[in-house]
N, C-alpha and C positions, 0 to 999 in steps of 0.2 A: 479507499484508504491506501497507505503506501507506509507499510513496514519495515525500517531499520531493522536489521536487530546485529548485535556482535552475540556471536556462541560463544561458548564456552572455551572453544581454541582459538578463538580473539579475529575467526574469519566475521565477515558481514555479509550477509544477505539484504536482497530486497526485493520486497514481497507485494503484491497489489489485492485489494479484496475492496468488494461489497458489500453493505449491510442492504438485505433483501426488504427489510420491512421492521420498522421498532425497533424493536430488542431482540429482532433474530440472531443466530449467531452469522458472524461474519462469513462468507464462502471466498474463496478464488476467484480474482477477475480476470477476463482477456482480453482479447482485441472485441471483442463481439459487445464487450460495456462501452466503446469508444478508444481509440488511438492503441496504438502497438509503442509498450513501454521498451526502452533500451536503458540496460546499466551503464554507467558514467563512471568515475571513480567510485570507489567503496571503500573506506579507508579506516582504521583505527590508527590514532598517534595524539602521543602523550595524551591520556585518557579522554579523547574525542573522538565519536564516532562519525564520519560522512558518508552522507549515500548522496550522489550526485544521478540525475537521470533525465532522460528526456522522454517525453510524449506524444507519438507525433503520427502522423498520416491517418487522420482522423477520415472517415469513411462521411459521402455526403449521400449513400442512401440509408434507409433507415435500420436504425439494428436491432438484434433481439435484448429485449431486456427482462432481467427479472423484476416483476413487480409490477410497480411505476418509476423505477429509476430513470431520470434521463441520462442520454450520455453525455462522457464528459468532451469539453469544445476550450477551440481554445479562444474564445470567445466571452466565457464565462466568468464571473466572480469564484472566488476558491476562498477562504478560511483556514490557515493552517491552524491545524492543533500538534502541541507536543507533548508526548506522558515519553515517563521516563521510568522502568521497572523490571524487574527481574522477569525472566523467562522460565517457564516449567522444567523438569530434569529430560525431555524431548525437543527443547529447543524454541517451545509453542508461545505464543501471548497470553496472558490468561486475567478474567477477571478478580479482583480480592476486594477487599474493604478491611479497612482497618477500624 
């Protein structure tokens, strides 16, 4: 996963994680899940967020994964998903239901 977020001082971050298995909670990813991410722009204006970034030097020996994840290629099919919702008084993603 690859997390936008705008804080609360209107910077942007972005963030890269894993989900290890089900409905575990998400962990931090690195170079060691596949490719060394770089920031791009990071932007807030007029109430749009962009996170621009690239992926790249993907490693072609084998790497440590947690789980069964494979890594990511840039070879592969992707599915973006977008949610879109407030962040914790820490900054954090959190899940809710309404």
């Amino acid at each position: 996963m690859f997390i936008c977020k705008r804080l609360s001082n209107n910077s942007i971050t972005l963030e890269r994680y894993i989900n290890p298995g089900k409905h575990n909670k998400s962990i931090h990813a690195g170079s060691e899940q596949g490719g060394e991410l770089t920031n791009g722009q990071l932007s807030f204006k007029d109430g749009i967020v962009t996170c621009q970034f690239t992926l790249s030097n993907f490693p072609t020996e084998s790497l440590k994964q947690v789980g069964t994840l494979n890594p990511l290629s840039q070879s592969g099919s992707y599915h973006p998903l977008f949610a879109v919702g407030p962040l914790d008084s820490n900054g954090k993603v959190y899940l809710y239901s309404s």
